[in-house]
C-alpha positions, 0 to 999 in steps of 0.5 A: 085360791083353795075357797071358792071367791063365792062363799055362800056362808055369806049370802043369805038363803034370802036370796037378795035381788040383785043385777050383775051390776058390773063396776066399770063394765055394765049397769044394771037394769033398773028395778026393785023386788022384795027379798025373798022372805021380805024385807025391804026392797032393794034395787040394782046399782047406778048406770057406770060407762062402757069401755071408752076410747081410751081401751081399745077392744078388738072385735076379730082383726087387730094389727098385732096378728091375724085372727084366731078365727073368724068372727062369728056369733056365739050361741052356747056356752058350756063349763063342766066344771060348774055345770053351766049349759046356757044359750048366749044372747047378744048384749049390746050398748044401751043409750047412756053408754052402759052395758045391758045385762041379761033381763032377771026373767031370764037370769039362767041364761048368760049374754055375750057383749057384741061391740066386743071380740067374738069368742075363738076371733082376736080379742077379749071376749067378754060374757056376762050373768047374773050370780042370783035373784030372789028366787034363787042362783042364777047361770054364774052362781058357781063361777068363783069355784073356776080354777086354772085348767078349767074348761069352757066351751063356746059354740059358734054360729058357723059350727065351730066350738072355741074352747078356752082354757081358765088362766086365772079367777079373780074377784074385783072391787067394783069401785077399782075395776079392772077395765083394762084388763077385761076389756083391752085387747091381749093380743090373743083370742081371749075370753072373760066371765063376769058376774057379781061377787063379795059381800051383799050391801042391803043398803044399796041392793048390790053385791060390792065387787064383781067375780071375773074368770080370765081364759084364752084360747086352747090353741088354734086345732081346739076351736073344732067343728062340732 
């Protein structure tokens, strides 16, 4: 697309608070803070589930094929193209079965889904970050402005980078989210970024849809030790 997904012509200089609630992926946390230059509070979306049985998700082993690498923890992201450098904290499952998002106090900062693929391991690799809040853009303000070619980089606990490649960029109604597709095991070592996109529904405190970034991995010889 010759636009980016985020067109910022359409979120005010308000900067409306909002999680990245995540339609079929993550809930937001529960909260509600002023706009920026007042108005009524808003607050994040409704809890929505994880990924079920129904999705496998591979985690670095599959039975289609040996890993890409082995698993090991990512602990920086970087992507030139929209000059993301940011550490990656492990999110995990919270006790309803939803998906934790990163803390608004650290919204410059993205998180790695740890149940999930390790990035450079089999599987779907799944990163999340907040768009903005209301003091401003957050880590994946830019991620709509990604295109095919683009480079990301995954530094990894053992020393190793993972460097993708962006297959495609997407932008998702929440309420028909692709699961499958983000969370589901292609076979390959794979890695997606998400954060919330489209129009701001003042109503409900959130974004309508999600913006989501499809990557894969250069080729075994680019995940390289640093």
């Amino acid at each position: 697309m010759a636009r980016s997904l985020e067109r910022r012509g359409r979120r005010s200089r308000a900067w409306p608070a909002a999680a990245v609630a995540l339609g079929g992926v993550v809930a937001a946390t529960a909260f509600a803070v002023q706009a920026f230059q007042g108005g009524p509070a808003v607050t994040a979306a409704p809890p929505v589930p994880a990924p079920d049985a129904s999705v496998p998700e591979a985690a670095g082993t599959g039975t289609g094929g040996a890993a890409v690498l082995p698993r090991s923890a990512p602990v920086r992201l970087e992507i030139p193209r929209i000059g993301v450098r940011t550490p990656l904290m492990p999110l995990a499952k919270n006790p309803d079965r939803t998906v934790e998002v990163p803390p608004l106090s650290r919204a410059r900062e993205a998180g790695w889904y740890r149940p999930g693929a390790a990035p450079g391991s089999r599987g779907a690799a799944v990163i999340i970050g907040h768009v903005d809040t209301a003091r401003g853009p957050a880590v994946f303000y830019r991620l709509g402005e990604l295109r095919p070619g683009d480079r990301v980089n995954v530094a990894r606990a053992d020393g190793r980078t993972a460097a993708f490649r962006i297959d495609s960029v997407e932008r998702a109604s929440k309420n028909g989210f692709p699961t499958r597709r983000v969370y589901g095991d292609p076979g390959y070592a794979a890695i997606r970024l998400i954060t919330c996109g489209g129009r701001f529904d003042r109503a409900t405190g959130h974004y309508v849809d999600n913006v989501i970034a499809y990557g894969r991995l250069l080729r075994p010889g680019a995940a390289e030790s640093t």
